[in-house]
C-alpha angles and dihedrals in degrees: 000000000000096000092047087058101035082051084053093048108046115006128091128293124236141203134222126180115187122211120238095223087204096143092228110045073060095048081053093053088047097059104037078051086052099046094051089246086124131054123195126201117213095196082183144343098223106197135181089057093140087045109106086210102052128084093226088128093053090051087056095050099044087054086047102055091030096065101193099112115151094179142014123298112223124205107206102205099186126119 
């Protein structure tokens, strides 16, 4: 119990977004994609997630806690 409040106090914060999987909000996105309406920003690819030697894990922390993304982070999961 302590852990967990002590983890609430005082470790990072995360976010979540959840996708509304409504076919045609996605079929939206996809057009304006298509179009060149919408930009999207890849900061970094980070790969080797899934590699017990790479320190693929510590560069997602540190862009977690550190909060100062300008793009999306993307997690390459391939082996």
């Amino acid at each position: 119990m302590v852990r967990y409040i002590s983890g609430y106090l005082f470790g990072p914060r995360y976010g979540n977004i959840f996708l509304n999987p409504q076919s045609e909000l996605l079929d939206k996105v996809a057009q304006l994609g298509k179009s060149g309406d919408v930009e999207v920003v890849v900061q970094e690819v980070v790969k080797g997630i899934l590699n017990d030697e790479s320190d693929a894990w510590e560069t997602i922390r540190a862009h977690m806690e550190g909060g100062r993304v300008r793009g999306k982070i993307i997690v390459d999961i391939e082996h």
